[in-house]
N, C-alpha and C positions, 0 to 999 in steps of 0.2 A: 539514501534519502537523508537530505539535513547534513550530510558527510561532514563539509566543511565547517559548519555552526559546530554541530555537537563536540568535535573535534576542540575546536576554543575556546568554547566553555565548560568544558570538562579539565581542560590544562587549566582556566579561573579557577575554576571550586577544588581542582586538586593540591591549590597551595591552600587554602583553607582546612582543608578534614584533616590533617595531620597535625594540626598544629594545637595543645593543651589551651592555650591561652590567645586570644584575638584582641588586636587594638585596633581602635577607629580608623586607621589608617592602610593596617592589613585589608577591612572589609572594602573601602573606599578604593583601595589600589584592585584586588579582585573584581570591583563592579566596574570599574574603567575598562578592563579589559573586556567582559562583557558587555558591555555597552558598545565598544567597537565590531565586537564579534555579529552583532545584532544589525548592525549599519552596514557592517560590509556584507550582510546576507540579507541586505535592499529592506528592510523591516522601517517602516514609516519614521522618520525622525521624532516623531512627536511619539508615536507609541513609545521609543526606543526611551525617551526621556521621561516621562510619566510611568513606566516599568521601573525604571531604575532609583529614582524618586523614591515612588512605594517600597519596593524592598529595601533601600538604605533605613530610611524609618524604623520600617521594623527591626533591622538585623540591628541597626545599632544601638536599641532598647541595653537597659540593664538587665533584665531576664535573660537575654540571647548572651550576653558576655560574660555574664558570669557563672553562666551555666555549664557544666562538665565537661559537654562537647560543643564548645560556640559552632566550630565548621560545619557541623553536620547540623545544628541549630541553623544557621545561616543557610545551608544547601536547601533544608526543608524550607526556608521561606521561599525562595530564590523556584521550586520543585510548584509551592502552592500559588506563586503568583504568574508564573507560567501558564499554568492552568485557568488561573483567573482569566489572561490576556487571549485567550483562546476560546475562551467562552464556557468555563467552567465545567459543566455538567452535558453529557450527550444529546447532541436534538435531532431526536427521531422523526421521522417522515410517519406525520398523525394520520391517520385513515377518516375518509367523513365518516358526518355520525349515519348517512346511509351512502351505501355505492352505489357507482364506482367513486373512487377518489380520483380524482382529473390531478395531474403533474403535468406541469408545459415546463418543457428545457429551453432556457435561451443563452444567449451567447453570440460572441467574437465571430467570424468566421475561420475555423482553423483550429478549434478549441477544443474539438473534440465529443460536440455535441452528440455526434448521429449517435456514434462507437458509445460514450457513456448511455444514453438513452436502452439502449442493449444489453450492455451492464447491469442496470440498475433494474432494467424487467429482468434480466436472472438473477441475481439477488433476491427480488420480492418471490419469486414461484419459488426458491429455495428454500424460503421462511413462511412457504406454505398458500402464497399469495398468487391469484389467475390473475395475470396482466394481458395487457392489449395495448402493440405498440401502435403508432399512429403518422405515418408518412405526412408533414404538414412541410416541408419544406420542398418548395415548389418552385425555387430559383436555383439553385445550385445543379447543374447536370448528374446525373444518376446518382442522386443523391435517395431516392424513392429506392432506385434499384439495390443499391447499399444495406437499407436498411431491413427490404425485404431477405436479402441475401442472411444478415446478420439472424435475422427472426427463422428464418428456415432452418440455420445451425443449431438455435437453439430448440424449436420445435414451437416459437410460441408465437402467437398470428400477429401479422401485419396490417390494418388498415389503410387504404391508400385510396385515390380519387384520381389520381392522376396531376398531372401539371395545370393542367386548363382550370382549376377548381381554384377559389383562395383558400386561405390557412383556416378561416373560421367556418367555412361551408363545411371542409373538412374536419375538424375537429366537432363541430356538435352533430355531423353523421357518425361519429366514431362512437362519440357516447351513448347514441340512440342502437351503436350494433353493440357496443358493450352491454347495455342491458338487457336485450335480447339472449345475450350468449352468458349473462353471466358472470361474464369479469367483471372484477372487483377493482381493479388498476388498471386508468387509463393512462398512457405514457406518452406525450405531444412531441416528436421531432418540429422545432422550428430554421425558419433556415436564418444562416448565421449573418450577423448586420451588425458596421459599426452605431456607435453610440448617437454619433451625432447626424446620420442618416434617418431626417427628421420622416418623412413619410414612410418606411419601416417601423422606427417606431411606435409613429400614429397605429400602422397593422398589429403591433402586439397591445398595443394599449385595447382595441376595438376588441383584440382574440379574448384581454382578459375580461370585457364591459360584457361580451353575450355569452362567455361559458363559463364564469366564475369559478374558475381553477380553487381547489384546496393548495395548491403548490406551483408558486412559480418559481423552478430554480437555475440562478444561473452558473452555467457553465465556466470556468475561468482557468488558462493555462497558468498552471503555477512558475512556471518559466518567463512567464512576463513580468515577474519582480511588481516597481513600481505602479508601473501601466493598468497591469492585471486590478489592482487597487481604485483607481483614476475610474475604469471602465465598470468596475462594480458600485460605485457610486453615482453615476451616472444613468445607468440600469436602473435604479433602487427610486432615484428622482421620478421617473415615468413608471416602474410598476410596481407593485404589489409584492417583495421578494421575501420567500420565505426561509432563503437560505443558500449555499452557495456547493458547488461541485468544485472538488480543487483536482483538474487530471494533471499526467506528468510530473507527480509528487516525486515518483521515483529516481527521475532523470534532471530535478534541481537540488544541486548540492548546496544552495543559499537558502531555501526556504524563507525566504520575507513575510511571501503571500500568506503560509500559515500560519505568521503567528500576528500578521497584521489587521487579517481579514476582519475578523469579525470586531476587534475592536474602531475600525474605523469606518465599515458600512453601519455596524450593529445586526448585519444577518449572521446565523451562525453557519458552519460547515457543516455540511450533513454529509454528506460522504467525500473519500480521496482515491485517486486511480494512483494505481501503482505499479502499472504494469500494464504490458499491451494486450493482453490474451483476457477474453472475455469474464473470469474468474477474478480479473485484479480490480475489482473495486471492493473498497474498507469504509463499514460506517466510521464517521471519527470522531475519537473521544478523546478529548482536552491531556484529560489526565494521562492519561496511555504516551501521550504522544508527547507531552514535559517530560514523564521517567525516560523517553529513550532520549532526548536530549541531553541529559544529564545523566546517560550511562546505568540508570536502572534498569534496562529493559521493560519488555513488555512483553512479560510471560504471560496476560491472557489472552492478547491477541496469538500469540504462537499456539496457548491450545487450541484456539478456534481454528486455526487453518488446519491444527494437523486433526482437529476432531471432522473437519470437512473430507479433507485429502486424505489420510491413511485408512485403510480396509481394518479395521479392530480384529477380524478374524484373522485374517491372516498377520498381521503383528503378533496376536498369540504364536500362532504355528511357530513364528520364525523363534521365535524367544524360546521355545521347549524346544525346539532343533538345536537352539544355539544354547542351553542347560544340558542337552544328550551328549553335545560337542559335534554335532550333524550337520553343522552350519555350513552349506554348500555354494556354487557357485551361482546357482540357481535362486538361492535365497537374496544372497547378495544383489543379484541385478533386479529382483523386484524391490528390496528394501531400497537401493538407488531411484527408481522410478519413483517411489512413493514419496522420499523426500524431494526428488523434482517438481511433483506436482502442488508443493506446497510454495513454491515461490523459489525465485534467485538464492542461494547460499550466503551470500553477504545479508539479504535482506533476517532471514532466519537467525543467523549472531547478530544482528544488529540488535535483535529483539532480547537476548539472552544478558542479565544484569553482567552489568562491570566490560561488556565486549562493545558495546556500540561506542561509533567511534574512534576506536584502534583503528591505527595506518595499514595495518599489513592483512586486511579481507582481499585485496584484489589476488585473481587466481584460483578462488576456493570456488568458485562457479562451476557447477556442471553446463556447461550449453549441450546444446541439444546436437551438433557434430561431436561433441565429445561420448555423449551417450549412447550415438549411433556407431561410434567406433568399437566402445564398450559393448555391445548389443549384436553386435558383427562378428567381435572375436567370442563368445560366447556361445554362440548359436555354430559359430563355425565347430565347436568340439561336439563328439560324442555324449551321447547321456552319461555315462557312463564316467567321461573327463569331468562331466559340469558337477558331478553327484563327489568323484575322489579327484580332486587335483593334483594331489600326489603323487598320480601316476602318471604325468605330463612329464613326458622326458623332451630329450634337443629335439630327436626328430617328428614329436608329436609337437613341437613349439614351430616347428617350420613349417608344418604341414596346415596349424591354425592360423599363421601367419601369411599365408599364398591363399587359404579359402577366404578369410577375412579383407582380405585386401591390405593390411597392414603390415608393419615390420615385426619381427623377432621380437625386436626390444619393447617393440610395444606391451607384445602378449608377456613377455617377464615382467613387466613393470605393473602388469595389471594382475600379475598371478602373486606378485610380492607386497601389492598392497591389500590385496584378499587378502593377506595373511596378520596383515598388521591391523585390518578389519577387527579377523576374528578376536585377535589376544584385546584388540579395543574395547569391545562391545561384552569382552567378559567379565570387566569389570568396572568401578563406578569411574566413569571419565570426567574428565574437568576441564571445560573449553578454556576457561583462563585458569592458570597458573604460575605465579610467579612474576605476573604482569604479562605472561608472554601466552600465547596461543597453542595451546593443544594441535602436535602436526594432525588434519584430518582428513581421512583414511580413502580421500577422492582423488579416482585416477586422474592424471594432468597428461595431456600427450606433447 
């Protein structure tokens, strides 16, 4: 996420933190480069120059230069007007003052509206919230079927009319079976229309004149750089918006769109997809997402995933198995599974101060063939092996290597980094060191 940005402006502010003493000229030459860094990852011209404006300002105050640490003076402005450009403070998805709360998703077509709409009702029943999705997109081919498909995964109902119905028949029968049942969260699939497909339009403008939504928000692939921009202003001219969905966060290594967005519609980002699996959508907050810019991390978004994703009991167990020195094979592949379920591996350092950014993440990914190799040769041993691996001689390494379907070398390479596991996990590790990356302890086949 941001790869390439964070990347070049981390090499700006890295000639600055070191340095006792700043002149006008050092800060000017660092914002230059930032200032490119910003334009080549498609970020508004005008934002790009109005950013850079503001922090020159303040960094080249007399307070900031003659202060102990200018660089780190300078980072922090450089940290808090980031922040500012992004919309300063988190904007929550307000609940009416009676339910349900109506949310209509709009959007592009291809943007990823159905899939977010899915998203974001598991999200809310996770934070305790009974939603009710709402099938209104009635042009697009099994687009209905999609989303019913999506709500059966999760367990949480569908609304639907069918195709023959329009978008607003459908949504204020949805609200009238929402109150019947209960939910508190209405969720509107619309179907996806360009901007200047004026009678489309006219249809969401009509959806939001008879059911007056708490929340119109629209959907925008962050992958369309400029465009994505262009199209959210355009949306904002005809409705009501109260805020914007940024999907495919994960898969643009420019990020314009977020740090553009909200300063050039004025709606803010409420949530970012970051991943394809139902679980990857992140409320987003300004500040979180400046620090990993700028190589702070974002140490509380990583509690929140691993306080979602890790079992607390069983992380005790393993930790007393791994103080008894009991630390098995067995433990091992549920602690791999557990940090799987937390997201990508790059995505997890990225989040971890002073690593976002570094060139050499790629590789460190479990994918899911890799874990299923892992989970093959494991299962292929006896209890007995999974419990002492010690006692895994050549022709117990053949024999798990024929039931597993893999090579020899596979099962020694994964019996040798068990081992570099354990002596890892026995003591305080350090993902950066010396600038350089802690080797970690993930089988590679």
């Amino acid at each position: 996420m941001l790869e390439g940005l964070t990347a070049k402006i981390q090499a700006a502010m890295k000639k600055l933190r070191g340095k006792g003493k700043l002149s006008e000229a050092d800060v000017k030459s660092a914002l230059r480069e930032v200032r490119l860094a910003l334009l080549e990852a498609d970020v508004s011209y005008k934002v790009v120059r109005d950013f850079i404006t503001q922090v020159q300002e303040r960094a080249i105050g007399q307070g900031v230069m003659q202060s102990l640490t200018p660089g780190q003076q300078v980072i922090k402005i450089v940290h808090e007007e980031l922040t500012n450009l992004m919309g300063g403070a988190a904007s929550k998805l307000e609940p009416a003052p009676q339910p349900p709360t109506v949310v209509v998703l709009v959007g592009l077509q291809g943007s990823g509206k159905t899939t977010t709409c899915a998203k974001l009702a598991r999200h809310l029943r996770q934070n305790g919230r009974s939603p009710l999705l709402v099938a209104a997109d009635v042009y697009r081919p099994a687009a209905i079927k999609q989303l019913q498909v999506l709500g059966q995964e999760m367990q949480i109902p569908v609304f639907a009319m069918g195709e023959k119905h329009n978008p607003v028949d459908i949504a204020q029968g949805a609200i009238e079976h929402a109150l019947s049942q209960g939910k508190d969260y209405v969720l509107i699939d619309t179907a996806g229309r360009l901007h200047v497909d004026e009678g489309l339009m006219e249809e969401l403008i009509r959806l939001e004149n008879n059911i007056k939504p708490q929340h119109i928000l629209l959907v925008v692939d962050a992958m369309a750089g400029q465009d994505a921009i262009t199209v959210a202003k355009a949306f904002r001219e005809k409705l009501t918006l109260s805020g914007l969905i940024l999907t495919k966060l994960d898969g643009d290594t420019r990020g314009g769109a977020a740090l553009s967005a909200r300063a050039v519609t004025g709606c803010p980002i409420k949530f970012v997809g970051v991943g394809e699996k139902l679980d990857a959508l992140e409320p987003f907050h300004p500040e979180r997402m400046a620090s990993r810019i700028l190589g702070m991390g974002d140490v509380l978004t990583l509690i929140e995933r691993a306080q979602k994703s890790i079992d607390t009991q069983s992380a005790m167990k393993i930790e007393e198995r791994l103080r008894a020195h009991d630390f098995n094979l067995e433990d091992f592949m549920e602690q791999l599974e557990q940090v799987q379920k937390m997201g990508p591996l790059d995505q997890i350092l990225g989040m971890l101060p002073g690593v976002g950014g570094m060139k050499k993440l790629q590789g460190l990914a479990v994918d899911d063939k890799q874990l299923e190799r892992i989970k093959a040769i494991i299962t292929s041993m006896t209890p007995g092996e999974r419990r002492h691996p010690n006692i895994i001689d050549a022709n117990r390494r053949r024999r798990i290597a024929r039931g597993s379907g893999t090579r020899v070398q596979d099962v020694n390479r994964l019996l040798k980094q068990f081992e570099q596991s354990k002596r890892l996990l026995r003591q305080y590790s350090q993902v950066k060191k010396g600038g350089k990356i802690a080797n970690f302890p993930f089988p590679r086949f």
